[in-house]
C-alpha positions in Angstrom: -1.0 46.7 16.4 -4.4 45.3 18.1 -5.5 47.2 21.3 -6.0 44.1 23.0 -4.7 44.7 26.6 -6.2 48.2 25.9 -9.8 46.7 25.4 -9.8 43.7 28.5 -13.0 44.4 29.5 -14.3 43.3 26.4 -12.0 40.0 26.7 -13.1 39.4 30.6 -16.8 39.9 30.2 -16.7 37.6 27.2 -14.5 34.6 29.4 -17.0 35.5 32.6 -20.1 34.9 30.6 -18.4 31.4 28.7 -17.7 30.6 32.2 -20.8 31.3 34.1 -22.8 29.4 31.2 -20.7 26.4 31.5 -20.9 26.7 35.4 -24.6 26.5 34.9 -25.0 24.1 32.5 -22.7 21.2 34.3 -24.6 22.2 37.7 -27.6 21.5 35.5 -27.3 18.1 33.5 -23.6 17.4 34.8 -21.4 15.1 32.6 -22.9 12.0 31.0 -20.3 9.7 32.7 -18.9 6.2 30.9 -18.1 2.8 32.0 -14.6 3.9 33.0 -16.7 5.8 36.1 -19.5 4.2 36.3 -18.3 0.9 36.4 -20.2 -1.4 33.5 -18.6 -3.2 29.8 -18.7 -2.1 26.6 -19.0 -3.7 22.9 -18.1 -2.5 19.8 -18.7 -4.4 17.3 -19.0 -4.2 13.1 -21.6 -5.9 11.0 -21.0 -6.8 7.1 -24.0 -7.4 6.6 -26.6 -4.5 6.6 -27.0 -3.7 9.9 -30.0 -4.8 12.2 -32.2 -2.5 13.5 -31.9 -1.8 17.9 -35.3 -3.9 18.2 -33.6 -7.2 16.2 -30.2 -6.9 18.2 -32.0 -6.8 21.6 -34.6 -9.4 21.0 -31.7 -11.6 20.2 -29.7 -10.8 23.1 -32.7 -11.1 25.5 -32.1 -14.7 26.5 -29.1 -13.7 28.1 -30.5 -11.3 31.0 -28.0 -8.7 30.3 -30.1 -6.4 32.0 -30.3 -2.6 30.6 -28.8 -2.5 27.7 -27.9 0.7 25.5 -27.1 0.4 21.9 -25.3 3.1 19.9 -25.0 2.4 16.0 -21.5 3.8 14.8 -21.2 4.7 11.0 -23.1 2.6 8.3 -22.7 -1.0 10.1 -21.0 -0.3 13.5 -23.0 -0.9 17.1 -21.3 -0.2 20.3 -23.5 -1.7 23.1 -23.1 -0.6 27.1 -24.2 -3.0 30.0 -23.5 -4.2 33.2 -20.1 -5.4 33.7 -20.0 -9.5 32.0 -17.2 -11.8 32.7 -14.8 -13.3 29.9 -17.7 -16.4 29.1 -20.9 -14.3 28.5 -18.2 -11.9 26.3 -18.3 -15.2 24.5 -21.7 -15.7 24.8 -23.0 -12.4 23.3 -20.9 -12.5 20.2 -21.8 -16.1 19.3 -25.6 -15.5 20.0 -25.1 -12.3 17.3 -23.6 -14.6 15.1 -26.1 -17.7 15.3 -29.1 -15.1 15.1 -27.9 -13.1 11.7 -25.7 -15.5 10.0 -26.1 -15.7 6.4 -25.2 -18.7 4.0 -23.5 -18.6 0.3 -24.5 -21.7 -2.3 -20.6 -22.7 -3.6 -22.7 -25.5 -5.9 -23.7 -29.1 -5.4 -25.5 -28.6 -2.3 -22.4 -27.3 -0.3 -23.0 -24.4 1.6 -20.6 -21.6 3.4 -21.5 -19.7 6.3 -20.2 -16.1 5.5 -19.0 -13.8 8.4 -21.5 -11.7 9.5 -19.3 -9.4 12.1 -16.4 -8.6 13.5 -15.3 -7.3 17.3 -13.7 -3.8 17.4 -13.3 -3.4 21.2 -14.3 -5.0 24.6 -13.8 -3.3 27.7 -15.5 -4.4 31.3 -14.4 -2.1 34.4 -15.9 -3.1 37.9 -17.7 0.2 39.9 -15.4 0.6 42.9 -12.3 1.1 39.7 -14.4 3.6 38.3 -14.7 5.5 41.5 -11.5 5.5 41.9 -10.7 6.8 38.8 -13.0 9.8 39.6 -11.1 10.4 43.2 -7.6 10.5 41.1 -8.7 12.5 38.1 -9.6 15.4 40.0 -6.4 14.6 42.1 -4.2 14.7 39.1 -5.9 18.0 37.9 -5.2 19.7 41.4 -1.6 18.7 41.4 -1.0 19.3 37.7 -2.0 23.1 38.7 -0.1 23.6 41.7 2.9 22.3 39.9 2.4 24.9 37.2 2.0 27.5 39.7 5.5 26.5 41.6 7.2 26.0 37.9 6.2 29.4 36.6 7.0 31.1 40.1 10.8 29.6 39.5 11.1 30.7 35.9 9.9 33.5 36.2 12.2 34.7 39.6 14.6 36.9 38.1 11.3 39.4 37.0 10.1 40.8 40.7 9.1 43.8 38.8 6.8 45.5 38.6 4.5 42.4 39.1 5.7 40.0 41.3 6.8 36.8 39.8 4.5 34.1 41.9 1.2 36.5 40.3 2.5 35.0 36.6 1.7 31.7 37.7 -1.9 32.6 39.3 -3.0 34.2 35.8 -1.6 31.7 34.0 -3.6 29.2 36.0 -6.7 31.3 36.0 -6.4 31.1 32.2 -6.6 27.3 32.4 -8.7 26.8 34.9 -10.9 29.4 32.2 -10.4 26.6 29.5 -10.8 23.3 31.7 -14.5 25.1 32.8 -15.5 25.8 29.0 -14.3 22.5 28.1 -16.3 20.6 30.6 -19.6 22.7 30.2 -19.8 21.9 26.2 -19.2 18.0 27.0 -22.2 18.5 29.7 -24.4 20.3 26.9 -23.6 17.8 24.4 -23.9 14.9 27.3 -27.7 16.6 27.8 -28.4 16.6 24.1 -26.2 14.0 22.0 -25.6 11.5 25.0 -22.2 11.9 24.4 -20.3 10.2 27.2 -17.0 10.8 29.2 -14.6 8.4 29.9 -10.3 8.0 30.5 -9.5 9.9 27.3 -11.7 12.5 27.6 -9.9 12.5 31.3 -6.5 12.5 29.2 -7.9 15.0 26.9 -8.1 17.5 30.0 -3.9 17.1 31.0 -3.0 17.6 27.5 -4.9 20.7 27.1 -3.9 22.2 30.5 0.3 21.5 28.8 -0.8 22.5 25.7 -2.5 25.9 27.2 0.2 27.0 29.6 3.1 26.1 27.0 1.1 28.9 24.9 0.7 31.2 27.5 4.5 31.2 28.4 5.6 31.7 25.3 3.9 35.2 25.5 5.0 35.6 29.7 8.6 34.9 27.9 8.5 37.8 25.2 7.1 40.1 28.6 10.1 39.1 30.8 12.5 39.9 27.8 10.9 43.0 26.8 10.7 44.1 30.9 14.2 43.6 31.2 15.1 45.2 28.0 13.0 48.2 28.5 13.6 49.2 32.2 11.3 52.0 33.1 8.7 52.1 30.5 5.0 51.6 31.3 4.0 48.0 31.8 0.7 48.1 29.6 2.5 49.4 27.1 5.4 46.4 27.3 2.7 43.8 27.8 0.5 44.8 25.2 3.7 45.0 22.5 4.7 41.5 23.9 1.2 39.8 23.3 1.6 41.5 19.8 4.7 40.2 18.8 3.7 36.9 19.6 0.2 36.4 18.6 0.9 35.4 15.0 2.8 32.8 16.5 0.3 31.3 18.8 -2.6 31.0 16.2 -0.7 29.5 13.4 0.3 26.7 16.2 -2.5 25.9 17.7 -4.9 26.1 13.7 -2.4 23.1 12.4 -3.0 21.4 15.4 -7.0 21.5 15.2 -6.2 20.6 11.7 -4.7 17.5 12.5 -7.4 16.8 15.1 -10.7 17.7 12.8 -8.9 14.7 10.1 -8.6 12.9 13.1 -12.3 13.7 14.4 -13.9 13.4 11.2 -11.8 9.8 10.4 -10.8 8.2 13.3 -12.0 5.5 15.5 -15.4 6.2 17.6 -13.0 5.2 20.6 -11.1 8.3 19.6 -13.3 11.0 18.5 -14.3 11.9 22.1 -10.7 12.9 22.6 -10.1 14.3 19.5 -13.3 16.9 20.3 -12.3 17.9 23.8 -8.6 18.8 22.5 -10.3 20.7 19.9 -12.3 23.3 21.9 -9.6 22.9 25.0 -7.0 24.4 22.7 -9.4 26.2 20.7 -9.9 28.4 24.2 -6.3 27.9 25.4 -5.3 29.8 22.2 -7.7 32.7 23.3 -7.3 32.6 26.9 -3.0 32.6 26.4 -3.7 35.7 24.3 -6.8 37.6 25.4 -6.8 36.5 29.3 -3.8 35.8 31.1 -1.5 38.8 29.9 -4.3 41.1 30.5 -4.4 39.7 34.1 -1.1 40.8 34.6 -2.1 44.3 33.5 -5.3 44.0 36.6 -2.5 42.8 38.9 -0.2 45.9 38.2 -3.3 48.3 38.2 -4.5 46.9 41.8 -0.7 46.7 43.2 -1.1 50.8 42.2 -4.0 51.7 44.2 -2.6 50.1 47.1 
């Protein structure tokens, strides 16, 4: 059996410290926000010929005053392009002035020509500013309620086990431990933001609500085993039914949540660029909502019973 209730400190200092550096590092550079908050369009787009350099694509677009424009090459041909936010008709306009500038021609004999397609459109999205603060205003809305709603959820479940800890102080750990993985999630997007220019956008946003589900359905599953074994063994010490509980479930919670980063590394590794971003942030939410179910909140139960003692 692991000692890990027995040896929380060593779990707390190592959450405080993941914490406090990802406190500091989004104070620091903050989040390298997309078009779906800043307001602006993207362009994805896929060359079949080799693909130009940065220099070539803007010089060609230059005639159409586009403004600042920020090229990203994706894989061996793909380009995704940010700008200001376009109507439908210079949408038009950009992709047949790529098309005139780098078309190439095939001989088919006697002096006939063919003009061979030189690219093709993945994606085009264009979202106006005042959307995009908006979306800001209700993402950290949806965030707040989405916690609150947990808190009153496990509170319920949880009524019928007023002892020794009271049954409201399951949903305050359990939040704690997500607020613990919603924190370390952000502050790697803000490092790689800072150093890879990795932006966030809705699914990133989307990525945050699954892993605050995802966490809390882990860290219930061990809350569950500790309300069985509490009931079941009336009278023995708490530590000792918490830490048993944590054990009996732990095999449980890491086989789980490893074929689910499976899926997502085939997913992050092969997927779209649209979808990568997503597939990243559910990889170190649950990565940490694994942890924090197992190392965190049960031992936060243990604090509250200790503190409810001194009293």
């Amino acid at each position: 059996m692991l000692p890990i209730i027995k040896v929380r400190k060593i779990w707390f200092i190592f959450s405080s410290t993941l914490v406090i550096l990802s406190i500091i590092a989004f104070s620091i550079w903050g989040l390298k926000l997309g078009i779906d908050f800043t307001g602006g369009s993207l362009l994805e787009i896929e060359f079949s010929i080799p693909r130009p350099t940065n220099q070539e694509i803007t010089l060609a677009l230059e005639s159409l005053n586009l403004g600042n424009i920020t090229i990203q090459p994706v894989g061996e041909k793909g380009v995704i392009f940010r700008f200001k936010e376009i109507d439908e008709e210079n949408h038009q306009k950009i992709i047949s002035t790529l098309k005139e500038k780098f078309k190439e021609t095939m001989s088919g004999g006697e002096g006939i020509t063919f003009e061979l397609k030189v690219l093709e459109e993945k994606r085009f999205d264009s979202i106006g500013p005042t959307i995009g603060q908006e979306l800001k205003r209700k993402t950290v809305w949806a965030i707040v309620l989405a916690n609150i709603a947990i808190i009153l959820y496990i509170a319920w479940a949880f009524r019928k086990v007023s002892k020794p800890v009271n049954s409201w102080k399951y949903g305050v750990s359990a939040v704690i431990a997500l607020i613990h993985d919603i924190i370390i999630t952000v502050g790697v997007f803000s490092i790689l933001g800072k150093f890879y220019g990795m932006e966030v956008n809705a699914p990133f946003i989307a990525a945050l609500l699954t892993i605050l589900g995802y966490s809390v359905n882990d860290t219930i599953v061990v809350f569950d085993r500790t309300r069985e074994n509490l009931i079941r063994r009336l009278g023995e010490d708490f530590e000792k039914v918490v830490e048993d509980s944590v054990n009996q479930t732990i095999a449980r919670s890491i086989n789980t949540s490893l074929t689910v980063i499976i899926s997502l590394f085939a997913i992050l590794l092969f997927g779209g660029a649209s979808i990568r971003d997503f597939a990243l942030a559910l990889i170190v939410g649950i990565t940490f909502g694994t942890y924090s179910s197992i190392f965190l909140a049960s031992p936060l139960l243990v604090v509250w019973e200790k503190i409810r003692l001194r009293s």
